[in-house]
BAFI-3210 file (N, C-alpha, C; in Angstrom, 3 decimals, decimal comma, padded with zeros to 6 digits):
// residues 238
n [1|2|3|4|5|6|7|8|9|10|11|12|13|14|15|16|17|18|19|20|21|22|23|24|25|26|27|28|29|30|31|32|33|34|35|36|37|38|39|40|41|42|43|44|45|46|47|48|49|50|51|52|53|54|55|56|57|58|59|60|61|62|63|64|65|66|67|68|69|70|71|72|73|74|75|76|77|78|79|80|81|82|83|84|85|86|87|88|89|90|91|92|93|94|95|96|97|98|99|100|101|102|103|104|105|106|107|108|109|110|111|112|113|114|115|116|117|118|119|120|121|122|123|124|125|126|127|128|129|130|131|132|133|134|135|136|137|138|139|140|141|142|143|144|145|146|147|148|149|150|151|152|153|154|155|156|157|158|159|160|161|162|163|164|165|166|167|168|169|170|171|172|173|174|175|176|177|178|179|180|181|182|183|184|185|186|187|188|189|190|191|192|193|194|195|196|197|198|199|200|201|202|203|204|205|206|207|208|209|210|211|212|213|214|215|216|217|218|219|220|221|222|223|224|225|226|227|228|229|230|231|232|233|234|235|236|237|238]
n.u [000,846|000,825|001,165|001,093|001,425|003,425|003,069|004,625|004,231|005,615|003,358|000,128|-001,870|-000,378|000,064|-002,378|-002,492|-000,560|-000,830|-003,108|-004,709|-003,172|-003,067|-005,712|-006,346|-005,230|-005,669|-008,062|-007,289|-007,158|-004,378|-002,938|-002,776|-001,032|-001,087|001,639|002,286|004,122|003,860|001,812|000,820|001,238|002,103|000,743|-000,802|-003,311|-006,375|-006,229|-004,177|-005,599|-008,049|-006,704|-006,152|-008,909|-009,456|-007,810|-008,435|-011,079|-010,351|-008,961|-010,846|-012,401|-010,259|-009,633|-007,857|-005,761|-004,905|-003,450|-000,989|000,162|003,368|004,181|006,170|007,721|006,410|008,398|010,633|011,771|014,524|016,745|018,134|019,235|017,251|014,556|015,005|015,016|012,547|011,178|012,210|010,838|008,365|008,529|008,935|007,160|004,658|006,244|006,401|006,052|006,682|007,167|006,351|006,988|007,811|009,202|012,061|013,267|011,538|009,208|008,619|010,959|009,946|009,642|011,155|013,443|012,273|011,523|014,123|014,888|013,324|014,257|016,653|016,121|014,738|016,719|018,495|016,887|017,073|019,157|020,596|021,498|020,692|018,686|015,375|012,264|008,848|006,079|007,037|008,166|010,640|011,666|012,042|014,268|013,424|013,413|012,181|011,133|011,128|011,914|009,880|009,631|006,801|005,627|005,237|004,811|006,441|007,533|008,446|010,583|009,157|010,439|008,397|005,240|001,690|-001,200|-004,314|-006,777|-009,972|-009,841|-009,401|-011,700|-011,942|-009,966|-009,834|-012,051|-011,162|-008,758|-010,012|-011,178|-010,104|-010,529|-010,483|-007,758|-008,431|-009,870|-012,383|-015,011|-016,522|-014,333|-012,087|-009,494|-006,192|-004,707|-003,359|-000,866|-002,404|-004,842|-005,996|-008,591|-008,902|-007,318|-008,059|-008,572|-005,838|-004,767|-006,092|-005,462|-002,489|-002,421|-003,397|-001,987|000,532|-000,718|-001,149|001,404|001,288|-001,375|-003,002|-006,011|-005,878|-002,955|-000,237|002,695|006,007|009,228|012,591|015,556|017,217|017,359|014,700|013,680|012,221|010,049|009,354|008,930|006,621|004,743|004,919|003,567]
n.v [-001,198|001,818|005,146|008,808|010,147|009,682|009,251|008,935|007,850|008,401|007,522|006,840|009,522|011,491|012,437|013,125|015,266|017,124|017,287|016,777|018,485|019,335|016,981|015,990|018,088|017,692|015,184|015,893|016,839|015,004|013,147|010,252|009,121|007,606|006,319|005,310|003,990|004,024|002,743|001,195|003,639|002,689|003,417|005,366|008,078|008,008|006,337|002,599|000,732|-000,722|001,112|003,598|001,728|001,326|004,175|005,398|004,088|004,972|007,877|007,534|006,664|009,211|011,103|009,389|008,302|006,342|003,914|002,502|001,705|-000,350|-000,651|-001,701|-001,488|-000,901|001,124|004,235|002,712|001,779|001,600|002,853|000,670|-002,110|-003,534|-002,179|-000,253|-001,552|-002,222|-000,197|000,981|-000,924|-000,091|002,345|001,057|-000,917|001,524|003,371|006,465|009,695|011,704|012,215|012,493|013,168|012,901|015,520|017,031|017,911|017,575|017,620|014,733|012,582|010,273|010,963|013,559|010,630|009,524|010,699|011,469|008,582|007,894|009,921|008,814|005,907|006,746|007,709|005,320|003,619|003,838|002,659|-000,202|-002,212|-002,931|-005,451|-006,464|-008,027|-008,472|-009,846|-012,561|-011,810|-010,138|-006,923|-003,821|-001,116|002,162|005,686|008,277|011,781|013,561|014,634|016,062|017,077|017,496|019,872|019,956|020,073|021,356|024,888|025,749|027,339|027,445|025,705|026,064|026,718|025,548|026,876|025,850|026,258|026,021|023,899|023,410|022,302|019,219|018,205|018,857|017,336|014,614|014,424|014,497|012,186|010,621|010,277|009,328|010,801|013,198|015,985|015,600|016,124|013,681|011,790|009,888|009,490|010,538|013,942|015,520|017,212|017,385|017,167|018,924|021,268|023,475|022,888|022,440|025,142|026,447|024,131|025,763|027,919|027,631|026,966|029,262|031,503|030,195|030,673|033,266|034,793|034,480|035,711|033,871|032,349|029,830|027,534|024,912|023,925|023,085|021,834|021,233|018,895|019,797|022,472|024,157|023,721|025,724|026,183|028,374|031,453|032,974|030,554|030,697|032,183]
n.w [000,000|-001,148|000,199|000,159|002,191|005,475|008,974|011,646|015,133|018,359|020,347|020,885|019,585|019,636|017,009|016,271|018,137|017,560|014,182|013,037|012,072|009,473|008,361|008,109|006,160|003,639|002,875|002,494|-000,249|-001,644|-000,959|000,261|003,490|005,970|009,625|011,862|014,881|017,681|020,468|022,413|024,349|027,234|029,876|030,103|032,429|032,110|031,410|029,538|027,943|026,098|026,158|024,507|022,254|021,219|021,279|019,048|016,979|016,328|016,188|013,653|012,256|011,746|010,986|008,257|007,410|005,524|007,262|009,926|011,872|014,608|016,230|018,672|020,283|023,490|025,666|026,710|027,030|024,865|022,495|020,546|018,377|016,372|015,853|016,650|014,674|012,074|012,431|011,944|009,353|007,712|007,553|006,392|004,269|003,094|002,720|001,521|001,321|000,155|001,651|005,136|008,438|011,625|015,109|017,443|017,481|020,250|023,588|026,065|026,851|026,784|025,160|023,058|021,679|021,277|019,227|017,075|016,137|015,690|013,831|011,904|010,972|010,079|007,829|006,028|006,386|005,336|002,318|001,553|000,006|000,282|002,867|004,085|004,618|005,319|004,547|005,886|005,081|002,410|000,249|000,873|-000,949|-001,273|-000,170|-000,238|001,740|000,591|001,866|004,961|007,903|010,966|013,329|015,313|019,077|022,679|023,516|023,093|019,951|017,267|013,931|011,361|008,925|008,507|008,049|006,800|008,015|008,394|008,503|009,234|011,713|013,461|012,712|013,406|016,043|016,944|015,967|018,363|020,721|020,482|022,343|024,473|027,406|027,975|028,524|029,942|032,554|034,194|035,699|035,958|038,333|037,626|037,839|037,664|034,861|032,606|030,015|030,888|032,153|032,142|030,633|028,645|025,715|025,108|025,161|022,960|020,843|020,737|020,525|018,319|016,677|017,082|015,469|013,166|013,100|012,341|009,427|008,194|008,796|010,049|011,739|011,990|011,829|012,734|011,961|011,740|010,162|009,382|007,715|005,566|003,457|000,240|-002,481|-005,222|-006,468|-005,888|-005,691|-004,741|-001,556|001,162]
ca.u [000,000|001,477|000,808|001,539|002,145|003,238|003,233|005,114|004,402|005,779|002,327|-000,992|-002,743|000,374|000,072|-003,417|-002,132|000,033|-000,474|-003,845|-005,589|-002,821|-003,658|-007,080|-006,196|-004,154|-006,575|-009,014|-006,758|-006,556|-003,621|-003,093|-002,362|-000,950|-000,020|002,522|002,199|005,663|003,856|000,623|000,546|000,528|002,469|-000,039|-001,211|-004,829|-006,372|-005,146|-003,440|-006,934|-008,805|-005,946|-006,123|-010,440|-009,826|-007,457|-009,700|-012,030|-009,682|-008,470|-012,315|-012,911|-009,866|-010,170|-006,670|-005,625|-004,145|-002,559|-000,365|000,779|004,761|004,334|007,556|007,774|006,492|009,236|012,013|012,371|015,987|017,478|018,972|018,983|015,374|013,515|015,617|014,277|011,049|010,642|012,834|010,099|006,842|009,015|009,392|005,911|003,937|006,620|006,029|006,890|006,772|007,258|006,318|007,347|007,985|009,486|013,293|013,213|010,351|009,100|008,366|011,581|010,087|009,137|012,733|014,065|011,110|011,854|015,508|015,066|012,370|014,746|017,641|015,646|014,580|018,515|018,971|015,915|017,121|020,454|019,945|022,195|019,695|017,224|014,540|010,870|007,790|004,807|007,517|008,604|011,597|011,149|012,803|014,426|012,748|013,898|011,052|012,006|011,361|011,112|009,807|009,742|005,783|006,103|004,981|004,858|007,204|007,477|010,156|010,516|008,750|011,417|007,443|003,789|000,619|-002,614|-004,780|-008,139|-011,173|-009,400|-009,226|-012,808|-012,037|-008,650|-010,440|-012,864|-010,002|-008,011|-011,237|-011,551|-009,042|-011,491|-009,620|-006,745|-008,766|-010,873|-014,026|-015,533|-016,670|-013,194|-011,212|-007,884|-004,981|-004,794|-002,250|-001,250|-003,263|-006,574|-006,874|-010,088|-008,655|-006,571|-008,232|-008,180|-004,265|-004,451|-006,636|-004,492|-001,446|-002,822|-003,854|-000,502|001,077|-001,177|-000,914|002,566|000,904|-002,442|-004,059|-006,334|-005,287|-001,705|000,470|004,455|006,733|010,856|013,343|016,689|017,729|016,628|013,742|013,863|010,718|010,210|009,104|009,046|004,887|004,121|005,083|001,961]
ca.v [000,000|003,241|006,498|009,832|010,847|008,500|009,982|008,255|008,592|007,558|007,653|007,152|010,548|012,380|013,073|014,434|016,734|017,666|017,585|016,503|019,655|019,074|015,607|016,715|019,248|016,974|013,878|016,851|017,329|013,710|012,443|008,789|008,894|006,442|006,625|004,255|004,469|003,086|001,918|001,286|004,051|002,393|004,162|007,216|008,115|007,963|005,487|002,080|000,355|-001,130|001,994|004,373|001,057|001,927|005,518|005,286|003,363|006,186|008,934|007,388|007,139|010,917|011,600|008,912|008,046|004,824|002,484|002,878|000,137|-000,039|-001,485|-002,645|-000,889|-000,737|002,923|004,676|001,593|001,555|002,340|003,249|-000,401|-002,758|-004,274|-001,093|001,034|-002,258|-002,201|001,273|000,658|-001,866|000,188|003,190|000,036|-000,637|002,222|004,069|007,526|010,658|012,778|011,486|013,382|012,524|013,602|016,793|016,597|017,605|017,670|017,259|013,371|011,923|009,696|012,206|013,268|009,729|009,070|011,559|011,065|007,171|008,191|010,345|008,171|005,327|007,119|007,298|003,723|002,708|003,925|001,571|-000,966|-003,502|-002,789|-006,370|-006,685|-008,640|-008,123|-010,741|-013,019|-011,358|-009,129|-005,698|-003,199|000,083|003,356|006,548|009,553|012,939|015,005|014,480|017,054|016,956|018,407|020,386|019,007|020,456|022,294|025,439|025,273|028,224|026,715|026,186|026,380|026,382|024,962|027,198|024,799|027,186|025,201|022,099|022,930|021,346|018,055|018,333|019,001|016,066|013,801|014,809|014,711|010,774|010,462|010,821|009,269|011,489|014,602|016,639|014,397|015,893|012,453|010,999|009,564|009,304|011,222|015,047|015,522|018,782|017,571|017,048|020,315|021,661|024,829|022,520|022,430|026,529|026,197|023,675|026,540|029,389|027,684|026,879|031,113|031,719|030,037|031,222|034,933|035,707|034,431|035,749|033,155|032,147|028,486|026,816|023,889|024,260|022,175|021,955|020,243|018,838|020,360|023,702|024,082|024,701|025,885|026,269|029,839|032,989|033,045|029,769|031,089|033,077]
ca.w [000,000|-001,177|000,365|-000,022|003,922|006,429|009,873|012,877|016,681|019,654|021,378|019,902|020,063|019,401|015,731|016,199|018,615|016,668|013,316|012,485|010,759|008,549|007,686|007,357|004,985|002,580|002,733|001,226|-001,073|-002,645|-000,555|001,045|004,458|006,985|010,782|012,687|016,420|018,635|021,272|022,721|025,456|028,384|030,729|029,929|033,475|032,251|030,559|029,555|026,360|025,290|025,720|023,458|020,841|020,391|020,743|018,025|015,589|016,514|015,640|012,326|011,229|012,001|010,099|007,291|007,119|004,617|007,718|010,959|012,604|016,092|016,459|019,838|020,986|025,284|026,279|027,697|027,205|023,297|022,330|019,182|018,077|015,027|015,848|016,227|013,451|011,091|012,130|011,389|007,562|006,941|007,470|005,128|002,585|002,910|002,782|000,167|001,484|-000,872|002,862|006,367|009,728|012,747|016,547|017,254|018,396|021,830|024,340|027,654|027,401|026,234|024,138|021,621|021,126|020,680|018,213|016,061|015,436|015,276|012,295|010,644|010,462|009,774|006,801|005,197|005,665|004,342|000,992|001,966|-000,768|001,516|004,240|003,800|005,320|005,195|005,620|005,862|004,508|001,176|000,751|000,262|-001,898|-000,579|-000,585|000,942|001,481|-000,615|002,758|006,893|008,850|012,555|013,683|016,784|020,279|023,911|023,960|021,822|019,061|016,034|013,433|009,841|008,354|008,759|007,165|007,177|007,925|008,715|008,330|009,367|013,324|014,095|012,332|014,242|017,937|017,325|016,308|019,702|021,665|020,383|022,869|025,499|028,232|028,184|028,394|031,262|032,335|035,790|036,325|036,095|038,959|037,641|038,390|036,529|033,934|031,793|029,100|030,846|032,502|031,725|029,575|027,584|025,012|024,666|024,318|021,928|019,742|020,911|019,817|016,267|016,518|017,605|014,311|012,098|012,929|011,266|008,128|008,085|008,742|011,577|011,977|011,506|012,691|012,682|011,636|011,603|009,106|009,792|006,613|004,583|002,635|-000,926|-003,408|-007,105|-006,626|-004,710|-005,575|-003,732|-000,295|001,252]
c.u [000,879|000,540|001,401|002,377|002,117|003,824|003,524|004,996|004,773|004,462|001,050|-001,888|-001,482|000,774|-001,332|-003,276|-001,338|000,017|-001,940|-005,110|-004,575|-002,769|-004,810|-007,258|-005,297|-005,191|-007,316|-008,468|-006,555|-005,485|-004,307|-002,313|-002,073|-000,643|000,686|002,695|003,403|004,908|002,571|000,372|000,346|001,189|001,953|-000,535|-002,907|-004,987|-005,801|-004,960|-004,443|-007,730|-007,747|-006,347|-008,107|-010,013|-009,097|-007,842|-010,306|-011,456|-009,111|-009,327|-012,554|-011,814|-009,750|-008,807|-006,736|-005,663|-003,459|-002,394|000,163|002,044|004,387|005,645|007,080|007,675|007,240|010,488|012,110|013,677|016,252|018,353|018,761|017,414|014,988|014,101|014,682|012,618|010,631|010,788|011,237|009,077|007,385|008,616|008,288|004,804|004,586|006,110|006,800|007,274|006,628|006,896|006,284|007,178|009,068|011,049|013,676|011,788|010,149|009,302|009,843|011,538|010,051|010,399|013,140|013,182|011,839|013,115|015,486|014,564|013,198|015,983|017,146|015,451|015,574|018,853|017,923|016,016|018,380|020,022|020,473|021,428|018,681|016,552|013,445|009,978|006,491|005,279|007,875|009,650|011,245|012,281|013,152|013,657|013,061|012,631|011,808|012,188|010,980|010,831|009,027|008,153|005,778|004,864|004,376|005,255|007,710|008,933|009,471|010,644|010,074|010,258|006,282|002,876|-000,394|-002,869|-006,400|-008,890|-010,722|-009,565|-010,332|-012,726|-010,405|-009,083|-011,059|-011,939|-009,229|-009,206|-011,791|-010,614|-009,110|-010,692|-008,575|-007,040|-009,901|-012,649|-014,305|-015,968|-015,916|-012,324|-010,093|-007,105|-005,593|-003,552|-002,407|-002,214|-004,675|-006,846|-008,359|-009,987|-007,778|-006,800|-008,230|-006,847|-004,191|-004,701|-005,415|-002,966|-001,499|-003,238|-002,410|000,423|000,622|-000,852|000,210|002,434|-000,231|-003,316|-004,912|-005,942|-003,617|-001,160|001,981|005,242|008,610|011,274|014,360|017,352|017,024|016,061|013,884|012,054|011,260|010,603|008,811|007,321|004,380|004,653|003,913|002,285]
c.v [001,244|004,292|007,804|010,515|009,618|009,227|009,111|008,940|007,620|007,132|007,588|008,491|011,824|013,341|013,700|015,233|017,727|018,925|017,454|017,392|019,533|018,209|015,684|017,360|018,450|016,072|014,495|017,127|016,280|012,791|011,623|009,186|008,015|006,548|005,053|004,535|003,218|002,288|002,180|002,508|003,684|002,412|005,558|006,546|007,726|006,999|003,799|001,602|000,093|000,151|003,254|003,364|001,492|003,152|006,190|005,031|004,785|007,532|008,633|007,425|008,245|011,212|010,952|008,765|006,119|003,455|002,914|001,471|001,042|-001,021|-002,284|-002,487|-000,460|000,706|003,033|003,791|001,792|002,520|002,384|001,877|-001,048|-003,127|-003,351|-000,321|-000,048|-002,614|-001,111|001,200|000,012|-001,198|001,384|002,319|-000,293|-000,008|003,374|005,572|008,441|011,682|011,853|012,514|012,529|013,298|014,348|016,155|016,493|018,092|017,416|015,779|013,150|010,875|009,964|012,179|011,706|008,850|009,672|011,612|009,729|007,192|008,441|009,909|006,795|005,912|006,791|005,770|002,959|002,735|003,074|000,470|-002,509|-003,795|-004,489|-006,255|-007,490|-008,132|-009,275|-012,302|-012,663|-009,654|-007,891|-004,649|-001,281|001,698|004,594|007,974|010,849|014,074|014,277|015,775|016,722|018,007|018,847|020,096|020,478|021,081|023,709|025,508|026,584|027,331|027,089|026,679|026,262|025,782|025,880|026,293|025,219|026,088|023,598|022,079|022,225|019,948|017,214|017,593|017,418|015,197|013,712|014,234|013,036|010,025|010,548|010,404|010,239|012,719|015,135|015,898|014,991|014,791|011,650|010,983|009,718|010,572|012,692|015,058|017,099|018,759|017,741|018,199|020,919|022,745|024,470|022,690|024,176|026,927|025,501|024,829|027,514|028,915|027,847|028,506|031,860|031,657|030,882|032,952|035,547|035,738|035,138|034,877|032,796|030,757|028,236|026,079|024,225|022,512|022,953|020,798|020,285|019,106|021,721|022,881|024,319|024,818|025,929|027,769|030,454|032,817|032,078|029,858|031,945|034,260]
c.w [000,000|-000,814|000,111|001,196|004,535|007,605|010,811|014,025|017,385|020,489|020,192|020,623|019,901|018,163|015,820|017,216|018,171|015,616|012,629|012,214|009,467|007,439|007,064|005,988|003,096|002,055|001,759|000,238|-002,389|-001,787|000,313|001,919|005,142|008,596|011,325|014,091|016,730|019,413|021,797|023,804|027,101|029,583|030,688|031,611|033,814|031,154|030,392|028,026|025,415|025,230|024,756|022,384|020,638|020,594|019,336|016,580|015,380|015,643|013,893|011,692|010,665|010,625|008,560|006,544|006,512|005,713|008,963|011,882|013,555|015,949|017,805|020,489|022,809|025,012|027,632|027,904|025,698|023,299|020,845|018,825|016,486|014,693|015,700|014,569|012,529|011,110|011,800|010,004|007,383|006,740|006,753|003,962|002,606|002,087|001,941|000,308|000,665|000,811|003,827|007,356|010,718|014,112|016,779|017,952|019,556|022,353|025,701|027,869|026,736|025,381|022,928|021,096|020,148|019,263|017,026|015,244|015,040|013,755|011,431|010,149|010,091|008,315|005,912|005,525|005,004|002,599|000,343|000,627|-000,048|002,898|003,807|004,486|004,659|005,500|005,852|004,792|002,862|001,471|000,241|-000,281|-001,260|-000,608|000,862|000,154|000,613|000,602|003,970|007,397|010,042|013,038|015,371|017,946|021,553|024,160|023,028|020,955|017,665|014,726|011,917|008,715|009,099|008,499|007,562|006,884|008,884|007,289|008,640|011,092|013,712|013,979|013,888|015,848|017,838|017,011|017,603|020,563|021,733|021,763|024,222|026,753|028,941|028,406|029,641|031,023|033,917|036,200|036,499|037,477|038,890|038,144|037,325|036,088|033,448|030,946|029,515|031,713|031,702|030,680|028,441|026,243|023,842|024,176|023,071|020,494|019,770|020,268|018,298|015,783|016,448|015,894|013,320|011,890|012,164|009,428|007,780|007,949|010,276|012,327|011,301|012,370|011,589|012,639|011,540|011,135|009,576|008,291|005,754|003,890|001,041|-001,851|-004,771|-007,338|-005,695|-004,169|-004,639|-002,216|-000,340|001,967]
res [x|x|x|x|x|x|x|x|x|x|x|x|x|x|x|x|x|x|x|x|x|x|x|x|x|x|x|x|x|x|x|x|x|x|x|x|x|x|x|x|x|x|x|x|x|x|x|x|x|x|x|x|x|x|x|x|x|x|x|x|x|x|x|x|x|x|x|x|x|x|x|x|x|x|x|x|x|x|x|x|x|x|x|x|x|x|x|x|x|x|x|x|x|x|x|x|x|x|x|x|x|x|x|x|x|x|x|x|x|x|x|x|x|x|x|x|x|x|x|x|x|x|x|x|x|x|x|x|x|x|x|x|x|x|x|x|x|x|x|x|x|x|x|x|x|x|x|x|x|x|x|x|x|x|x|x|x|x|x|x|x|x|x|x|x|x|x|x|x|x|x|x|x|x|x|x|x|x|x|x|x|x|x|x|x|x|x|x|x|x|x|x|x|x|x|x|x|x|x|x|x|x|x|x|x|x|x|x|x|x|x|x|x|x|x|x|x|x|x|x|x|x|x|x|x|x|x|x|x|x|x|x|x|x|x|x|x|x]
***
């Protein structure tokens, strides 16, 4: 299955906090989407591994993405080694992405960070042609994306770009919001976290207000590249 975007998280629920008005906005556009989640969540404070795997389903409906696999990588133990780097190569060789997004370089959770770099060096050897790998028993053939960019997290980071992505924040919120667990419930017991404060969800807007403003726009999500950008033309910048 080829797609157009293939988006990697350490966490399920981390690319639609992210990134997902941008996904939104693409899908509308014609593009095939995919996500790859590291690890089931289940050192989240709220919630447990089975309720992120249905709220996940949930959230991939809303947004209407091609496919999303879970690795099954230990939350909070996965390391940067041969096994994970090749299980990551394989779902590149897969899913044949022209664009990749991933988890931001540094962040509060530390797994974010080590996500994000594993992604983007994963990427350069997946184009390795000495690299083998399998997948469902058949070998697969190398393929390296044309671009990574790193979508920004928790922590704020000066974006290398943007995306307006006005008229996409509602699809966005209710994606996030599938995520019900993790988010402010006056009838909930569990512990409180940053995310489930009750005003969270006003940050999440205010940041996406935040981006957008240097562009004129009212919505945007940020992104950073471990390499310059280049364009065709001056005109397609906004």
């Amino acid at each position: 299955m080829k797609v157009d975007i293939l988006a990697f998280a350490a966490h399920p629920d981390d690319i639609e906090l992210a990134c997902s008005a941008t996904i939104a906005k693409h899908i509308a556009f014609g593009k095939k989407v995919a996500f790859v989640d590291f690890t089931r969540g289940e050192l989240g404070t709220r919630g447990t591994a089975e309720t992120r795997k249905a709220e996940a389903t949930t959230s991939s409906k809303i947004l209407g993405i091609e496919d999303r696999v879970n690795l099954g990588f230990r939350d909070g133990f996965f390391i940067q080694d041969e096994y994970h780097t090749k299980e990551i190569i394989k779902m590149i060789r897969k899913y044949q992405p022209e664009i990749i997004l991933c988890n931001t370089p540094v962040d509060r959770h530390p797994d974010h960070g080590r996500a994000g770099k594993m992604v983007a060096e994963a990427c350069f050897l997946s184009g390795l042609i000495k690299i083998e790998t399998e997948l469902d028993g058949e070998k697969q053939t190398a393929w390296r994306p044309k671009a990574v960019y790193h979508y920004i997290q928790d922590y704020y980071m000066k974006p290398d770009f943007v995306v307006d992505v006005t008229g996409y924040e509602n699809i966005k919120m209710e994606a996030v919001k599938a995520f019900k667990t993790q988010f402010f419930d006056p009838a909930s017991n569990e512990p409180s976290t940053p995310i489930s404060k009750k005003d969270f969800f006003e940050h999440l807007l205010g940041r996406m207000k935040d981006l957008g403003r240097p562009i004129g726009a009212e919505y945007a999500e940020g992104f950073v590249s471990d390499r310059y950008i280049g364009i065709h033309r001056l005109d397609n910048l906004i």
